[in-house]
C-alpha positions as CSV (number, residue, x, y, z in Angstrom):
1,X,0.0,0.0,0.0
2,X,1.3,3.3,-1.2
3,X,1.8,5.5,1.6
4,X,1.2,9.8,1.7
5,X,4.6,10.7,3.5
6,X,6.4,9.1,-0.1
7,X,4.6,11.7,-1.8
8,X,7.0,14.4,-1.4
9,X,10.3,14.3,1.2
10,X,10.9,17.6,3.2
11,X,12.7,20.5,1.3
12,X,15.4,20.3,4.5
13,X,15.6,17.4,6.6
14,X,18.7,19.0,8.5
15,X,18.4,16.5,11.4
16,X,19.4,13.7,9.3
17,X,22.3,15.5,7.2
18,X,23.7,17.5,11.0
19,X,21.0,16.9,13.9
20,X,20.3,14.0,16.5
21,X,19.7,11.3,14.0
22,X,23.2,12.5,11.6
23,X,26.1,9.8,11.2
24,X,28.4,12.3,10.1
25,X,30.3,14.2,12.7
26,X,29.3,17.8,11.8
27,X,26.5,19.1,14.2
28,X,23.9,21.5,14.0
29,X,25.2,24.8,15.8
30,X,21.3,25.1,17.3
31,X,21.8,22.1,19.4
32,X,23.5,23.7,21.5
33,X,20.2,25.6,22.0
34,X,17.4,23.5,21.6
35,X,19.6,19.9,22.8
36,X,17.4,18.0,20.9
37,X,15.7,18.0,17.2
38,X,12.1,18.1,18.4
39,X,12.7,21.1,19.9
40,X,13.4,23.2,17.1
41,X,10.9,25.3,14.7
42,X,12.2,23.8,11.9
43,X,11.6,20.4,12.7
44,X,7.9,20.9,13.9
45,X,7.3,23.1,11.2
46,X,8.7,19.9,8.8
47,X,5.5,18.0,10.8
48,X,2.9,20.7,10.3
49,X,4.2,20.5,6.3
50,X,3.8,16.8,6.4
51,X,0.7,16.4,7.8
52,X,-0.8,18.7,5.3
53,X,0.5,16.6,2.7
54,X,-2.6,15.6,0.4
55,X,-2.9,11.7,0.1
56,X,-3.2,10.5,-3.5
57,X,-6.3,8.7,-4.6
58,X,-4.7,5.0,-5.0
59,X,-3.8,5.1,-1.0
60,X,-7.4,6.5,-0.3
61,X,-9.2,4.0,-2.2
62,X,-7.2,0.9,-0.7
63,X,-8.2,2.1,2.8
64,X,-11.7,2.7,1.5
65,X,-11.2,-1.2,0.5
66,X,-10.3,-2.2,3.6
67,X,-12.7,-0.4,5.7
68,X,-15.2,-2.2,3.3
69,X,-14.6,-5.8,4.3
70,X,-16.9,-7.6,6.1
71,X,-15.0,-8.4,9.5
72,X,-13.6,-12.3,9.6
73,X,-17.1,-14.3,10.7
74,X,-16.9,-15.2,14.7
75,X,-18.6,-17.9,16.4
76,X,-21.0,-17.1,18.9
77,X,-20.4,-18.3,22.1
78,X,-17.2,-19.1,22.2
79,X,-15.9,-21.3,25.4
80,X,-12.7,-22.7,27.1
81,X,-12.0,-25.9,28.7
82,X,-8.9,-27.7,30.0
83,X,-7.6,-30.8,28.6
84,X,-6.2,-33.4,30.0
85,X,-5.0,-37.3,29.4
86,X,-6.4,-40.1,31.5
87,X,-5.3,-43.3,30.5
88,X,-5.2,-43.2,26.7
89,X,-8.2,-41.1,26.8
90,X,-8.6,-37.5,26.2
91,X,-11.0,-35.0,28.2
92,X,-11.6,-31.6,28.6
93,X,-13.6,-30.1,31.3
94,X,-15.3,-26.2,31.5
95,X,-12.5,-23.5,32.3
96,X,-16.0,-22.6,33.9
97,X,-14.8,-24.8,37.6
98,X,-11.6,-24.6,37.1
99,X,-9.8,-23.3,40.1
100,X,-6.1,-24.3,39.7
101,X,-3.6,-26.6,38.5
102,X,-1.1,-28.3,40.6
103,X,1.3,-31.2,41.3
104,X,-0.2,-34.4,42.5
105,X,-0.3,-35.2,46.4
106,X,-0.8,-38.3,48.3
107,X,-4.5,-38.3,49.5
108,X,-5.6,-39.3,53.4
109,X,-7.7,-41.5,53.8
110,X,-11.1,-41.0,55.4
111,X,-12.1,-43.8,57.3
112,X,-15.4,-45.8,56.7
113,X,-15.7,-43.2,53.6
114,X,-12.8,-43.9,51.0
115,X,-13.7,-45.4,47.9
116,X,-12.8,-46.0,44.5
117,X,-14.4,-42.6,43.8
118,X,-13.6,-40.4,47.4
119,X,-9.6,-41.1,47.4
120,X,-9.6,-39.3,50.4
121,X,-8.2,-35.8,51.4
122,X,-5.4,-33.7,50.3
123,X,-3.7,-30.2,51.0
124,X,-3.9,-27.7,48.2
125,X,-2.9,-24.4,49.6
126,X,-3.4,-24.8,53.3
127,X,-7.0,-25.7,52.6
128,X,-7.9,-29.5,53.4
129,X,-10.0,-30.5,50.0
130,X,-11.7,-33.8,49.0
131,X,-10.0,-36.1,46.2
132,X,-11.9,-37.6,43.9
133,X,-10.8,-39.8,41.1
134,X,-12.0,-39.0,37.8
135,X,-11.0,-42.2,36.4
136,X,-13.4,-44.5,39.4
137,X,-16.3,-42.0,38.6
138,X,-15.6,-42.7,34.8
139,X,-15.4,-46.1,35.3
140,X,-11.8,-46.3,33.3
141,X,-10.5,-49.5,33.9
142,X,-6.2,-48.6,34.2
143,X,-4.1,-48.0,37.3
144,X,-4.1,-44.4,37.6
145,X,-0.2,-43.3,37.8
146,X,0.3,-39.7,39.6
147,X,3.6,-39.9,40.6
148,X,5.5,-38.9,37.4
149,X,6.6,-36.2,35.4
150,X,3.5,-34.9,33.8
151,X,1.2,-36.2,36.9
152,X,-1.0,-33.2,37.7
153,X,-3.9,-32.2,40.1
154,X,-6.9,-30.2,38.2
155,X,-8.9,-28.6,41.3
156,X,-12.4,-27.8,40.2
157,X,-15.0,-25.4,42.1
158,X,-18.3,-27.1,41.9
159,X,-20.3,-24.0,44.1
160,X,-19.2,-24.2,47.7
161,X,-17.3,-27.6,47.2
162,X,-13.9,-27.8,46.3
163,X,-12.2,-31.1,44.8
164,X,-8.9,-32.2,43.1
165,X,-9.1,-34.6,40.5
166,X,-5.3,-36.5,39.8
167,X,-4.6,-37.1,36.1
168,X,-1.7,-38.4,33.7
169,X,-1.3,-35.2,32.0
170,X,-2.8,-31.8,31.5
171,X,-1.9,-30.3,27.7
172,X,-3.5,-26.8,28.4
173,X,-6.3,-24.5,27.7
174,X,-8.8,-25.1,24.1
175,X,-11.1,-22.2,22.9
176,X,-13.9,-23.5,20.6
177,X,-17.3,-22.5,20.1
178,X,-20.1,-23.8,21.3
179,X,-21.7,-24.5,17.6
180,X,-18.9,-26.6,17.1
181,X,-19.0,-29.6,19.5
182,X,-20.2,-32.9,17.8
183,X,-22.5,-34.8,19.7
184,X,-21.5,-38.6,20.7
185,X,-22.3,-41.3,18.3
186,X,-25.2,-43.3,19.6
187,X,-23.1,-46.0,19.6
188,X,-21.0,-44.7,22.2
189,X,-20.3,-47.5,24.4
190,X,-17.2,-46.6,27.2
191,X,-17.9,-46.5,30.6
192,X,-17.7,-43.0,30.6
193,X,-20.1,-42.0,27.8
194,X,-23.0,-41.0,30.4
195,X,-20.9,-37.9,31.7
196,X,-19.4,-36.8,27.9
197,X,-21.8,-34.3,26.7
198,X,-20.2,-33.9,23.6
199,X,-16.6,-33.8,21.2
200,X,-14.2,-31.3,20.6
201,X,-12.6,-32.8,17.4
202,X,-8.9,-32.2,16.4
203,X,-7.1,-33.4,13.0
204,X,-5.1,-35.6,16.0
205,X,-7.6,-36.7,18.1
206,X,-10.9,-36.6,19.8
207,X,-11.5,-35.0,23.0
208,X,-14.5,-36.2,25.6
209,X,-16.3,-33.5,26.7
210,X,-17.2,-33.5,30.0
211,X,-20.6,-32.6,31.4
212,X,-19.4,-30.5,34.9
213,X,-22.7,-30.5,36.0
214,X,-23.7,-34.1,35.8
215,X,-20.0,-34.5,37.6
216,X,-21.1,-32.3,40.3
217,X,-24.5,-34.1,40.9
218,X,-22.7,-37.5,41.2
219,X,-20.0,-36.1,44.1
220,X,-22.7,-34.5,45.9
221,X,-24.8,-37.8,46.1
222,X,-22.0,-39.5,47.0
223,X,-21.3,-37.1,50.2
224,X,-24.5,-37.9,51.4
């Protein structure tokens, strides 16, 4: 895009042959007055002349152009969710309960309570919370591994309650838009497919869903 200020270069642009911006050793004898360039009334007067300058039609009618576009077309409703690995499956879960992201701990137990679901209790900040593995209330069948390199803890804020679910890895924060997530084939048959509510599709992979809300129903009926 042609551009106005190539239209015509200043008569005397004396701060590039002797001024601040000069490579050459002479000096302009006013800088000793004004120290700097911008200070003096023939460089502002060298702005006034260049803003005056009259654009040409060609640069006027490629901005009118541009201005013309439609905008790139958005989808509405555009979400967030976390991913994460359990197993060799792939989930993502609403940026909606997320509350933090943090190394795995060793849950305590809670006598006559502890479960294949309730691991227990574990210290996330100074603040006792409850446990819960996401791969019993799934229903994944695997040996859930915490204790290595990518082992994290995602703590989700259903409400009032705070839990911590351990997983295998986390890979980060998806956008998408709402519009966009498949719905599960009927003949979805894992364990888990009650609580995927739908699939975030990827040229790699497929991501489950998860429905937070039906996960919060199923802890709180359990703490009863």
């Amino acid at each position: 895009m042609s551009n106005p200020e190539q239209q015509s270069a200043p008569q005397n642009d004396c701060w590039n042959s002797v001024g601040v911006w000069s490579k050459q050793s002479e000096r302009c004898s006013r800088l000793l007055e004004v120290i700097h360039c911008q200070n003096c009334d023939i460089y502002k007067q060298a702005g006034r002349s260049r803003l005056s300058l009259q654009a040409d039609s060609d640069y006027l009618q490629q901005w009118s152009d541009n201005l013309a576009q439609k905008p790139a077309e958005q989808h509405q409703d555009e979400c967030s969710a976390i991913v994460f690995r359990l197993g060799d499956e792939m989930y993502a879960l609403s940026t909606e309960v997320l509350n933090d992201v943090t190394h795995p701990r060793q849950p305590h137990r809670i006598p006559h309570r502890s479960n294949n679901v309730l691991s227990g209790l574990v210290n996330i900040r100074g603040e006792l919370v409850l446990c819960i593995s996401l791969a019993g209330l799934l229903g994944l069948r695997y040996q859930q591994v915490t204790k290595t390199d990518t082992g994290r803890m995602i703590v989700a804020q259903f409400d009032e309650l705070t839990v911590a679910f351990p997983v295998d890895q986390v890979e980060g924060i998806t956008r998408y838009a709402y519009d966009t997530v498949q719905e599960p084939p009927a003949t979805l048959s894992r364990h888990d497919g009650n609580y995927i509510q739908g699939l975030l599709a990827s040229p790699d992979t497929q991501t489950g869903l998860l429905n937070h809300q039906l996960i919060q129903t199923t802890i709180n009926r359990l703490l009863r």
